[in-house]
DRENPA-3360 file (N, C-alpha, C; in nm, 2 decimals, always signed):
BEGIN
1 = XXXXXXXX = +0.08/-0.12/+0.00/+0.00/+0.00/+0.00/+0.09/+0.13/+0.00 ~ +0.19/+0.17/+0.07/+0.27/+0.25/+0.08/+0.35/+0.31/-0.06 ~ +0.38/+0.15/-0.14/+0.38/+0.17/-0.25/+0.33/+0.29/-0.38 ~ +0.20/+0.31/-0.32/+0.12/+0.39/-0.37/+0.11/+0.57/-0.33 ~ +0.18/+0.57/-0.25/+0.18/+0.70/-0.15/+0.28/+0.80/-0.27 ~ +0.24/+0.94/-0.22/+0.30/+1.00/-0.31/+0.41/+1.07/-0.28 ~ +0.43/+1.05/-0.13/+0.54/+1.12/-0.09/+0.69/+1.04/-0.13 ~ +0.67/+0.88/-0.14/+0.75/+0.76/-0.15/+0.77/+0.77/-0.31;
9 = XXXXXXXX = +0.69/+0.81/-0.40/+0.67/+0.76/-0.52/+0.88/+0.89/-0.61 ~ +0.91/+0.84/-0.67/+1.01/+0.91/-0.75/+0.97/+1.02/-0.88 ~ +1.06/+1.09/-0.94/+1.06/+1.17/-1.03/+1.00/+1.05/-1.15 ~ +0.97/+1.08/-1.24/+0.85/+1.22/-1.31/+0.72/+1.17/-1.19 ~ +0.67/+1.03/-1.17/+0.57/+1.02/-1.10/+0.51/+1.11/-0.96 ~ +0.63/+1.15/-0.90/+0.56/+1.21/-0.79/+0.59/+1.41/-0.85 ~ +0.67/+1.38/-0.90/+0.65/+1.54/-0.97/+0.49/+1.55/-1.05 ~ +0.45/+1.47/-1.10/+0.35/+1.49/-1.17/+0.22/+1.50/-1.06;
17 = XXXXXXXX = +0.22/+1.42/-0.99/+0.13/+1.44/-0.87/+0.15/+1.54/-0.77 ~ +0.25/+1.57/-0.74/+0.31/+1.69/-0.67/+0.22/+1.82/-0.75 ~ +0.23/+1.81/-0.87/+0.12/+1.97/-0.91/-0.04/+1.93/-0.90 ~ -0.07/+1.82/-0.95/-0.19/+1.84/-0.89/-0.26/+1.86/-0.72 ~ -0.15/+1.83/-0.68/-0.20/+1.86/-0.52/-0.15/+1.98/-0.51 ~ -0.05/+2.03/-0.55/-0.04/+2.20/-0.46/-0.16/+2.33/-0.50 ~ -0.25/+2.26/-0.61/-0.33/+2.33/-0.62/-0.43/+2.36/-0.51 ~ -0.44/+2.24/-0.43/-0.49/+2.23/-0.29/-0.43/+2.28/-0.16;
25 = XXXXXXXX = -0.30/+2.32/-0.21/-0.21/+2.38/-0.04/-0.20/+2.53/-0.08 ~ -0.25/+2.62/-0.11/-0.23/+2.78/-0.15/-0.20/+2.79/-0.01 ~ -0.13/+2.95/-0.02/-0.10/+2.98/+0.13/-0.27/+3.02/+0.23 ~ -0.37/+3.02/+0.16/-0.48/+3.06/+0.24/-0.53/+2.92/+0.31 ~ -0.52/+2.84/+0.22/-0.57/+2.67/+0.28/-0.44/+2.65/+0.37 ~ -0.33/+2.68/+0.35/-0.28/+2.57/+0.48/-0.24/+2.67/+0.59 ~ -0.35/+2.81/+0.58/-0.33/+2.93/+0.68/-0.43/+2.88/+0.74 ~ -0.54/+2.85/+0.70/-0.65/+2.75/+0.79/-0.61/+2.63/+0.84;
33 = XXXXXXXX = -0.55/+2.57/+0.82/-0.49/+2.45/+0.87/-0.44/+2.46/+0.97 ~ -0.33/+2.55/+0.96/-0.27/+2.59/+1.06/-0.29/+2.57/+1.22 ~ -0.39/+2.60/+1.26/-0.39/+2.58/+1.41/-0.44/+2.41/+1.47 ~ -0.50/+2.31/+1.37/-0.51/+2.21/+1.37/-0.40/+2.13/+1.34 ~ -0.30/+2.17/+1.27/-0.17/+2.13/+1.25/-0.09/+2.16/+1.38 ~ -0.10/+2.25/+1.42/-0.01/+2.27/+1.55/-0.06/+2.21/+1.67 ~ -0.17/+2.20/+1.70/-0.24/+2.07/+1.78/-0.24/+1.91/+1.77 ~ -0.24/+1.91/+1.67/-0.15/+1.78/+1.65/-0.01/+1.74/+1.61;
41 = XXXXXXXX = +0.04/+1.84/+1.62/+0.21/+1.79/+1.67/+0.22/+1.81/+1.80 ~ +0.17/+1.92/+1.90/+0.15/+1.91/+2.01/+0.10/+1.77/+2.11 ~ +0.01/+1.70/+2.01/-0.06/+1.59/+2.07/+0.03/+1.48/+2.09 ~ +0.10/+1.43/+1.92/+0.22/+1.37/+1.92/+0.33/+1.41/+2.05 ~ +0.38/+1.49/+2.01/+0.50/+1.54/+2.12/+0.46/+1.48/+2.32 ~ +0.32/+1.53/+2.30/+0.25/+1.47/+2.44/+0.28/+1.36/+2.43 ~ +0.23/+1.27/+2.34/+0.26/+1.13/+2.36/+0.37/+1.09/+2.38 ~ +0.48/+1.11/+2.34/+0.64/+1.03/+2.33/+0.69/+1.14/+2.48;
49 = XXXXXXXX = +0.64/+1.26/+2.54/+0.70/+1.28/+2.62/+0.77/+1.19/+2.77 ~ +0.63/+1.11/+2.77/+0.67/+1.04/+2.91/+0.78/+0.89/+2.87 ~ +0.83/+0.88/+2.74/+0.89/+0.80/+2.70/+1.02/+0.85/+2.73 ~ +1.13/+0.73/+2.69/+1.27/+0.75/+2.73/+1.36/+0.82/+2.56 ~ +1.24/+0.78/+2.51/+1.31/+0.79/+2.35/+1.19/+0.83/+2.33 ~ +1.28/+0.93/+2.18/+1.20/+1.00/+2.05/+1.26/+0.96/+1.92 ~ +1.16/+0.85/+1.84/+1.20/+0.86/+1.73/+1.12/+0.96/+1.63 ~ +1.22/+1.07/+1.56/+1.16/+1.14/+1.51/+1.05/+1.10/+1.38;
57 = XXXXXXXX = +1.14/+1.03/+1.29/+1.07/+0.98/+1.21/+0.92/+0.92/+1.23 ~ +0.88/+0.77/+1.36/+0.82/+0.77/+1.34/+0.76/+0.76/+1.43 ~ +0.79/+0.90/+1.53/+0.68/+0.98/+1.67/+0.62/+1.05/+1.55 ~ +0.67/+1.10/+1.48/+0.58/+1.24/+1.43/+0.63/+1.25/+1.29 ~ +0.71/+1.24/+1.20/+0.70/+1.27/+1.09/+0.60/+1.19/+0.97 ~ +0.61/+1.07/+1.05/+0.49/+0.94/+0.98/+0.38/+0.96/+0.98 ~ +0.32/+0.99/+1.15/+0.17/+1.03/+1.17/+0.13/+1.17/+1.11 ~ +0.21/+1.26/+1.13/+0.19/+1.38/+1.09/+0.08/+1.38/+0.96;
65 = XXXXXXXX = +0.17/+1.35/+0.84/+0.10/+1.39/+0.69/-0.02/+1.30/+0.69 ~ -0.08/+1.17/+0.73/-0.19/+1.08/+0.78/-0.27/+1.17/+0.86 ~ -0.26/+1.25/+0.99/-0.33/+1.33/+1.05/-0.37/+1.45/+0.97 ~ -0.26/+1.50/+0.90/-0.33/+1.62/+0.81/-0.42/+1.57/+0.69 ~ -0.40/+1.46/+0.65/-0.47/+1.46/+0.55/-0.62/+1.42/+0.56 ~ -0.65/+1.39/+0.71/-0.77/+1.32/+0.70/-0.87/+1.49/+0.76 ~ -0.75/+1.62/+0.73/-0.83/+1.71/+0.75/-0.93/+1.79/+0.61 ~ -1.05/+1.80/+0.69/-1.16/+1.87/+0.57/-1.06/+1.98/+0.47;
73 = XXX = -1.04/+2.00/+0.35/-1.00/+2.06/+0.28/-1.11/+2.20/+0.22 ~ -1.07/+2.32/+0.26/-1.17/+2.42/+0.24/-1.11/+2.50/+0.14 ~ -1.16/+2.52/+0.01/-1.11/+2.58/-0.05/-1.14/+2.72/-0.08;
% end
């Protein structure tokens, strides 16, 4: 499944999908986002705090784009 993800995918494929989605990130959409994005790194960060370790990757750079994406898109 991962296979399919666009952030994993290489040149020309993820370049080509790469413009059709920035049509979706203008700086006014992810100016709304914004404070739900910072709430959920916050939430992450909460989590791994009482731990001995932080893996960056996959405390928070994994969940992150999965948590934003399942946000309503307003355009």
């Amino acid at each position: 499944m991962q296979s399919r993800w666009m952030l994993l995918k290489n040149p020309p494929d993820h370049t080509r999908l790469r413009k059709l989605v920035a049509k979706a990130f203008t700086p006014r959409v992810v100016e709304n986002m914004r404070t739900h994005i910072q709430d959920s790194v916050y939430d992450l960060l909460d989590t791994v705090q009482t731990r001995r370790r932080f893996d960056i990757i996959q405390d928070l750079a994994f969940p992150l784009p999965v948590i934003v994406k399942a946000l309503p898109v307003v355009f």
